[in-house]
C-alpha positions as CSV (number, residue, x, y, z in Angstrom):
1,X,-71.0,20.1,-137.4
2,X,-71.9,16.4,-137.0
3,X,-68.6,14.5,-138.5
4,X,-68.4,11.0,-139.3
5,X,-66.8,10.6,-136.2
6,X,-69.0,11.5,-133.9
7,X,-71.5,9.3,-136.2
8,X,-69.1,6.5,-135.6
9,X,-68.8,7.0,-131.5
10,X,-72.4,7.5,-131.1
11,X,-72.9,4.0,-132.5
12,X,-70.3,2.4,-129.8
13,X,-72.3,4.2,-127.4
14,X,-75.5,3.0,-128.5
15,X,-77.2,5.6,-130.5
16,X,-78.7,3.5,-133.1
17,X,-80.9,5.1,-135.8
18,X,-84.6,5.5,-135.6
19,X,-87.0,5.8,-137.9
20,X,-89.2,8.8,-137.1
21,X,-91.6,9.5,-140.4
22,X,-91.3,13.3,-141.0
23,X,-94.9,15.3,-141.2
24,X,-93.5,17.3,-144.3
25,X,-91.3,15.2,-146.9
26,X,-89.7,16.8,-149.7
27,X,-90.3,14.8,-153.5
28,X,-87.3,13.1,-153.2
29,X,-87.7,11.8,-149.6
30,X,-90.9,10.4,-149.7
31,X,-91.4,6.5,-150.3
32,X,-93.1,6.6,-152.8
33,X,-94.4,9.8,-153.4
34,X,-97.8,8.7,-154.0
35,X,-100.3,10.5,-156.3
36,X,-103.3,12.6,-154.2
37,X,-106.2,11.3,-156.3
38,X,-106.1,7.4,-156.2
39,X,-106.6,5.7,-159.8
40,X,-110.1,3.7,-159.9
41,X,-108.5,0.5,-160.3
42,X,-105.4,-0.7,-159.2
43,X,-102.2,-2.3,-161.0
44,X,-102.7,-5.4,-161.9
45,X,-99.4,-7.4,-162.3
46,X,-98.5,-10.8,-163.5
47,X,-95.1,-12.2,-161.9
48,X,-92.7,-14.4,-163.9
49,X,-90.6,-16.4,-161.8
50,X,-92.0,-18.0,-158.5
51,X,-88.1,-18.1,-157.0
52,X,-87.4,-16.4,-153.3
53,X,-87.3,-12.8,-154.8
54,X,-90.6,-13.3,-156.7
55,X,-92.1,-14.7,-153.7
56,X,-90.8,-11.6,-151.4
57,X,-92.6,-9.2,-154.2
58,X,-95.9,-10.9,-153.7
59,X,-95.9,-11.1,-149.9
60,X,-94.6,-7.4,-150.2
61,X,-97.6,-6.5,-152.8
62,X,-100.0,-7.3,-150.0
63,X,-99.6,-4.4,-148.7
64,X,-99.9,-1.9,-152.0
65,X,-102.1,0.9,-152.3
66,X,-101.9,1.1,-156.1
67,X,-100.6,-2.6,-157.1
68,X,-102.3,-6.2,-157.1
69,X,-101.0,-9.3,-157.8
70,X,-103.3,-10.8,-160.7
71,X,-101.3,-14.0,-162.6
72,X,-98.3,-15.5,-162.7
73,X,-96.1,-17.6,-165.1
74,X,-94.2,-20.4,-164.1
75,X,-92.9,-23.5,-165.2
76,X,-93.2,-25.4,-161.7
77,X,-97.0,-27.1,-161.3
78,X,-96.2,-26.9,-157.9
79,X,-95.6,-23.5,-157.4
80,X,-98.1,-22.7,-159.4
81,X,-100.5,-24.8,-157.7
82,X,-99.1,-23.4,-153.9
83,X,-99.4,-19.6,-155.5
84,X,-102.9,-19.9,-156.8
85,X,-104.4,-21.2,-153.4
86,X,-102.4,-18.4,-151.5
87,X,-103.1,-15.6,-153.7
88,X,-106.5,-16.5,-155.0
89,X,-105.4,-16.4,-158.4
90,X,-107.5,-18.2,-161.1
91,X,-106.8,-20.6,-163.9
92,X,-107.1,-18.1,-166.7
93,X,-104.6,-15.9,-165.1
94,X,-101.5,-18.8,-164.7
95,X,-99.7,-19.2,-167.4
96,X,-96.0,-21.6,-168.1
97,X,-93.5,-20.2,-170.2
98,X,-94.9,-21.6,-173.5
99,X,-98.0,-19.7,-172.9
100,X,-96.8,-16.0,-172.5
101,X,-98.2,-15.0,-175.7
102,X,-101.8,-15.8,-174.7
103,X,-101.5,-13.5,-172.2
104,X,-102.1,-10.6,-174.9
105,X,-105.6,-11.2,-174.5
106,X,-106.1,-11.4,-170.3
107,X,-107.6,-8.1,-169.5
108,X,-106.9,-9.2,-165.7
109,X,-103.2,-8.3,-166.1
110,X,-101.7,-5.0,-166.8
111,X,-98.3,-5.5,-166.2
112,X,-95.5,-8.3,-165.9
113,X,-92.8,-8.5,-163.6
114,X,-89.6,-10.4,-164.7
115,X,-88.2,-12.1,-162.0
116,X,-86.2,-15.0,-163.7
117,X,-82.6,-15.9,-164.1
118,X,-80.4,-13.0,-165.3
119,X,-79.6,-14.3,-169.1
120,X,-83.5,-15.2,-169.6
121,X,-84.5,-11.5,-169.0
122,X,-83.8,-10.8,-172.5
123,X,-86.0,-13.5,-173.9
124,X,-88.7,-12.9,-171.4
125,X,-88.9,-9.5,-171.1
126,X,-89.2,-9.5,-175.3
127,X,-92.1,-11.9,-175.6
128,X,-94.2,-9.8,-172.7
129,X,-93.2,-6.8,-175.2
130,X,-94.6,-8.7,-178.0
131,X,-98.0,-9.7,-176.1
132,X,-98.4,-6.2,-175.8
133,X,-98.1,-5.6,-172.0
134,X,-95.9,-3.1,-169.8
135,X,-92.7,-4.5,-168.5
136,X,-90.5,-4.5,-165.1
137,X,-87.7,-6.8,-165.1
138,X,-85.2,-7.1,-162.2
139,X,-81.9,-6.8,-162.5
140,X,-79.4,-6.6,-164.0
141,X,-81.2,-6.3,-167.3
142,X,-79.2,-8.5,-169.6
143,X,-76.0,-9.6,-169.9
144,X,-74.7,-7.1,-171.9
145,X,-75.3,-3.6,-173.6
146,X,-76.3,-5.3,-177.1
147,X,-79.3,-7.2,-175.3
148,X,-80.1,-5.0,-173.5
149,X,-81.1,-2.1,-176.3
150,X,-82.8,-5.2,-178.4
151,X,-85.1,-5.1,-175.4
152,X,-85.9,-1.6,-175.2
153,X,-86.2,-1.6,-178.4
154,X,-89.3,-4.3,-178.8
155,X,-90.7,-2.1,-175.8
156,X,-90.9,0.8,-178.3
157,X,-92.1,-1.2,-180.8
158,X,-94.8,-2.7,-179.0
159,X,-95.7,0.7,-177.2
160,X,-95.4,-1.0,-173.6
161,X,-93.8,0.8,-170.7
162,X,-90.0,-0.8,-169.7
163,X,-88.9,-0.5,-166.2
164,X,-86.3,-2.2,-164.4
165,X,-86.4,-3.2,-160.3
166,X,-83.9,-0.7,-159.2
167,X,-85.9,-0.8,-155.5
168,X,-83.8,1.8,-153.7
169,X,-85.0,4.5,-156.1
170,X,-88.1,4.5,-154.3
171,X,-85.8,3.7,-150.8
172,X,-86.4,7.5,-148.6
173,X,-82.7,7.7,-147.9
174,X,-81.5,7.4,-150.9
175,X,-83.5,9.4,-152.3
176,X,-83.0,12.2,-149.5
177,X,-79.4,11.6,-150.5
178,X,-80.2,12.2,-154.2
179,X,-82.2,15.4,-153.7
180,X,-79.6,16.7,-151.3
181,X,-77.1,15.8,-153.8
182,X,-79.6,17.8,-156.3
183,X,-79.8,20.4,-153.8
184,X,-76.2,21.3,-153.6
185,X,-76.4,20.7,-150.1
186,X,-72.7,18.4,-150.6
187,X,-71.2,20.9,-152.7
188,X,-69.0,19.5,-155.7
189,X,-69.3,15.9,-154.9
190,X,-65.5,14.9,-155.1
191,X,-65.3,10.8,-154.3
192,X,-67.7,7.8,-153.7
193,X,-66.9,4.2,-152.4
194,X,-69.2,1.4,-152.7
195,X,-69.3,-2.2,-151.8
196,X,-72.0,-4.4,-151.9
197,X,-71.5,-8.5,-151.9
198,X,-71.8,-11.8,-149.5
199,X,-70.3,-14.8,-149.2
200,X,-72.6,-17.3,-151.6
201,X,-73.8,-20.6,-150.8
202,X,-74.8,-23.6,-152.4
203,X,-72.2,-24.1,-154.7
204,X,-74.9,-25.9,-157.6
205,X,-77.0,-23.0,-157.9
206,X,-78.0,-20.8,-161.1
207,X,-75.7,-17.9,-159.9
208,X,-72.8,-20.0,-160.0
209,X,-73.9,-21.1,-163.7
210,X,-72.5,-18.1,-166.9
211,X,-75.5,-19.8,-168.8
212,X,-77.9,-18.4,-166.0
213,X,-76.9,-16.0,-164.4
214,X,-74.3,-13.9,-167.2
215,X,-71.9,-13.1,-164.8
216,X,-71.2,-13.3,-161.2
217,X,-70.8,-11.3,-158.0
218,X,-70.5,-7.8,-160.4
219,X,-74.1,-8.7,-162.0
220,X,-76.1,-9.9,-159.3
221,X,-74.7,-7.3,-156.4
222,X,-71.5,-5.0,-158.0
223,X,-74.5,-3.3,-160.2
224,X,-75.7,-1.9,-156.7
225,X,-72.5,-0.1,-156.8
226,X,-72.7,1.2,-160.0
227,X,-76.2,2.6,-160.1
228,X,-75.2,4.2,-156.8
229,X,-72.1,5.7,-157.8
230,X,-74.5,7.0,-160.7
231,X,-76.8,8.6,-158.5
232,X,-74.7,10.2,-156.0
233,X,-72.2,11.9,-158.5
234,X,-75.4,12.6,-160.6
235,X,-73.1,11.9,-163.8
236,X,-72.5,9.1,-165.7
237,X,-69.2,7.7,-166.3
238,X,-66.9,7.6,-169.3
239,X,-63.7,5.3,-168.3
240,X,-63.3,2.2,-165.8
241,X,-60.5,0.3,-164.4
242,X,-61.2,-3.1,-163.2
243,X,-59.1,-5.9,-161.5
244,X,-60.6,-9.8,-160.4
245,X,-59.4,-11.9,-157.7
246,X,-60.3,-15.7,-157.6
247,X,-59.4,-17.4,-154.3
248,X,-61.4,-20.5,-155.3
249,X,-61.2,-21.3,-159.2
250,X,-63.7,-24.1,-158.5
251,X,-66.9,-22.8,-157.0
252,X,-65.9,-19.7,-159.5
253,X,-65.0,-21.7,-162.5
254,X,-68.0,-19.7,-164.5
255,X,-68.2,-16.6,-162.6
256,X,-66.2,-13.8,-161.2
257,X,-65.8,-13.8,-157.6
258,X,-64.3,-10.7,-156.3
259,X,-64.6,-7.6,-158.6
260,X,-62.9,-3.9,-157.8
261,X,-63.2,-1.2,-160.3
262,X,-63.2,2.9,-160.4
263,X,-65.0,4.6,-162.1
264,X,-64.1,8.5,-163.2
265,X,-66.6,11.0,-164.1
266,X,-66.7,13.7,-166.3
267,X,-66.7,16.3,-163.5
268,X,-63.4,14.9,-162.0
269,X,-65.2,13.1,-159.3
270,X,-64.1,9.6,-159.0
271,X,-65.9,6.2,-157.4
272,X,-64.2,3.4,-155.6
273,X,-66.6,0.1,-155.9
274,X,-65.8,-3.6,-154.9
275,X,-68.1,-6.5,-155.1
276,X,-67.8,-10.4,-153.7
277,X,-69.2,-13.8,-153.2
278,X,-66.9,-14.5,-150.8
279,X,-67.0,-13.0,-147.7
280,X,-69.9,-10.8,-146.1
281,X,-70.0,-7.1,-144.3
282,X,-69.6,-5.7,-147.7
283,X,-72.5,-3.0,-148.3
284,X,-72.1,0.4,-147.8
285,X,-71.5,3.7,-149.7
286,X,-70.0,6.7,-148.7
287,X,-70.1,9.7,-151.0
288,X,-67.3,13.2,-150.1
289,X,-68.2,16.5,-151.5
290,X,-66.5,19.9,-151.1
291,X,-68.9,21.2,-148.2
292,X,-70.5,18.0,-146.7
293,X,-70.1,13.8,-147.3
294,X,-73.2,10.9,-146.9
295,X,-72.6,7.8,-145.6
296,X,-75.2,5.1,-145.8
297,X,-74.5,1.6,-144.1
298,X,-76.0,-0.7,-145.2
299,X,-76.7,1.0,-148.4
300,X,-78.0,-1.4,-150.5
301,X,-79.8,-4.7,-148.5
302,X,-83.7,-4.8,-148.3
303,X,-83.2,-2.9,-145.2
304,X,-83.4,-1.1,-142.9
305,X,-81.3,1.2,-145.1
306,X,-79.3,3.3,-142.2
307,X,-77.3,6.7,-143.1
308,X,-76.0,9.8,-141.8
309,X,-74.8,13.4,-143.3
310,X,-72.6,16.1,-142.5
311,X,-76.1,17.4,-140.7
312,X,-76.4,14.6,-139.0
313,X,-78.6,11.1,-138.7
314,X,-80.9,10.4,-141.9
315,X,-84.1,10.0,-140.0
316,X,-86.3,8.5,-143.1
317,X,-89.0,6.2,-142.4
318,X,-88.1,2.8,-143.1
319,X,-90.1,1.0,-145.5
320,X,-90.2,-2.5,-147.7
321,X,-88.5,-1.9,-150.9
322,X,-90.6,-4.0,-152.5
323,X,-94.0,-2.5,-151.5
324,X,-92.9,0.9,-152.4
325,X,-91.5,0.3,-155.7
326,X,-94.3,-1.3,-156.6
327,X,-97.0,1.3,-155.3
328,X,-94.4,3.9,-157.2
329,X,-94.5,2.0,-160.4
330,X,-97.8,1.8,-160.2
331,X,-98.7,5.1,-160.0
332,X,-96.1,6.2,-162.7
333,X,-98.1,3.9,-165.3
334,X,-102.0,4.4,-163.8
335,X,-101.5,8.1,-163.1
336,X,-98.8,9.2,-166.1
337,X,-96.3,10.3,-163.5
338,X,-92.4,11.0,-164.8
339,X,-90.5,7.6,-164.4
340,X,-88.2,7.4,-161.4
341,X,-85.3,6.8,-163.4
342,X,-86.1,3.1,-163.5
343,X,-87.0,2.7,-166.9
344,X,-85.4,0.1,-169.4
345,X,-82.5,3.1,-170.7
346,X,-81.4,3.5,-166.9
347,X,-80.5,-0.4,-167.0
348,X,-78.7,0.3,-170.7
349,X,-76.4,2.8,-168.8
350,X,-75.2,0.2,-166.0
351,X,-75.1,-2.4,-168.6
352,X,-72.7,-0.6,-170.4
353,X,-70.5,0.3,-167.6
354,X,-70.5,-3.7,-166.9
355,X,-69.4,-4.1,-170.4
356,X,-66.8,-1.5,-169.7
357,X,-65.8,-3.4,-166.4
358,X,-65.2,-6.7,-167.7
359,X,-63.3,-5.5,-170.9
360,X,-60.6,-3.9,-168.3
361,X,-60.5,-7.2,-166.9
362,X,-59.7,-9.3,-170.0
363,X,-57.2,-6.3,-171.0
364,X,-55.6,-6.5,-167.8
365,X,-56.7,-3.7,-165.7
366,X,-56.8,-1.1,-168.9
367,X,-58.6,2.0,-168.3
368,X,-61.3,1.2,-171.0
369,X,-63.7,4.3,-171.9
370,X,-67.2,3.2,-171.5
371,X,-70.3,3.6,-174.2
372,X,-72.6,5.9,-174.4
373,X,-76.3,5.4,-174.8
């Protein structure tokens, strides 16, 4: 049996992972499992939100079999001035953020992508609803439960698909650990522990700001955690404890800083999590089950993702998260395929857990029983 210690002397000796693309690939492995018969036009998607993370989804897009980009929205001349030249987009298809509406009209753009600070998702991603195109927005949703089934809810209304950026949901090693975990292969999975944080920068940035960015290190990184706890117990959770530390009340004034919480599961199995801004090396999950444990390290950065099993290395290809889940959304919406568990309720279920989270916190650490969709 290959144990997490030999894992863990193989790496002092040098015996790094590689990447060796398998010729057969279960479902679950593949990134993305792409439909056989191509669609005859691709997904044409508008980004909102020219920031570093909309501008890693474009240059990522370049390299889509299924996805284009076609328009974006922003409120920055500049940018939009910078994208148009690099991306050949035209007038008709750039658009501010008093113009969203008009964008009911523009054949040209199937889709929009909401890549804008955390508390403006719930605005945004309404009046795309409301011009009557599909959705993806990136996460964390909202900022809370409430917002976040308003949102779903103007998605029904309007009859537009809702999808949220959970990337590693197209990622091959997680999902090789999610159909082994389907699969039995771990027996009763009995314990998780994930981290996921960095030490932050620029202390006069948005996701230092609550108006922004809604919370702090548990919405922008600690959600990792949660959404992996989620699919590697393949439950969802129905109590939390949660505890804060701030070492610097300054930089923090808005925000939370550091953020540990458990999570406990309906079959017994139980999840350690802890998220930061304030120090790095934080990223990993490791996942304990009757007859075999995962461990994936880093588990949750934009790669390359690197694990191992009780069977030994995860030998996945390594992709880009963002071409992937794009070419995987894509091919949901062109080709009617059954959404990865991305859509707009699979953002409701974390969002409630966060609600959950910082509840415990105000109460002092109480185990606080968490909502249910």
């Amino acid at each position: 049996m290959f144990t997490r210690r030999d894992f863990l002397q193989n790496l002092t000796m040098g015996v790094g992972f590689t990447a060796v693309a398998q010729s057969l690939i279960s479902p679950a492995a593949a990134s993305p499992v792409l439909s056989n018969t191509k669609p005859a036009q691709k997904l044409r998607v508008a980004i909102m939100g020219l920031g570093s993370y909309g501008t890693r989804v474009a240059e990522a897009m370049e390299k889509c079999e299924l996805a284009e980009l076609t328009g974006i929205i922003t409120g920055t001349p500049a940018k939009a001035e910078a994208w148009k030249k690099k991306y050949n987009i035209p007038d008709k298809n750039i658009y501010n953020y008093n113009t969203v509406s008009q964008i009911k009209n523009n054949s040209d753009i199937d889709v929009v992508y909401v890549i804008t600070p955390n508390s403006l998702h719930h605005k945004h991603v309404i009046q795309v609803a409301n011009a009557g195109k599909h959705v993806i927005c990136e996460k964390p949703v909202a900022d809370n439960a409430k917002q976040a089934r308003e949102m779903i809810a103007a998605c029904n209304k309007a009859g537009v698909k809702f999808y949220v950026g959970y990337r590693l949901h197209f990622e091959p090693h997680t999902r090789e650990l999610i159909r082994m975990r389907e699969a039995g292969e771990f027996g009763k999975v009995m314990f998780m522990e994930n981290g996921s944080g960095f030490k932050i920068g620029d202390p006069t940035q948005w996701r230092l700001k609550q108006e922004l960015a809604g919370g702090g290190a548990l919405m922008d990184v600690g959600i990792y955690c949660i959404n992996g706890a989620r699919y590697g117990t393949g439950e969802e959770p129905t109590w939390v404890t949660a505890q804060e530390v701030k070492t610097d009340p300054v930089k923090f004034k808005e925000v939370d800083e550091t953020m540990t919480f458990q999570l406990g599961f309906p079959s017994g199995a139980i999840a350690n999590c802890s998220t930061t801004y304030n120090f790095n090396g934080l990223g990993g999950l490791r996942l304990i089950g009757s007859s075999g444990f995962a461990e994936l390290d880093p588990a949750f950065g934009y790669g390359p993702i690197k694990g191992v099993t009780h069977k030994g290395p995860m030998n996945q290809p390594i992709v880009t998260h963002q071409t992937a889940q794009m070419d995987g959304l894509a091919d949901c919406i062109l080709n009617n395929k059954p959404d990865p568990n991305m859509t707009g309720v699979e953002g409701l279920k974390d969002m409630l857990v966060i609600d959950a989270i910082y509840e415990s916190v105000r109460q002092g650490g109480k185990k606080i029983m968490i909502g249910k969709v």
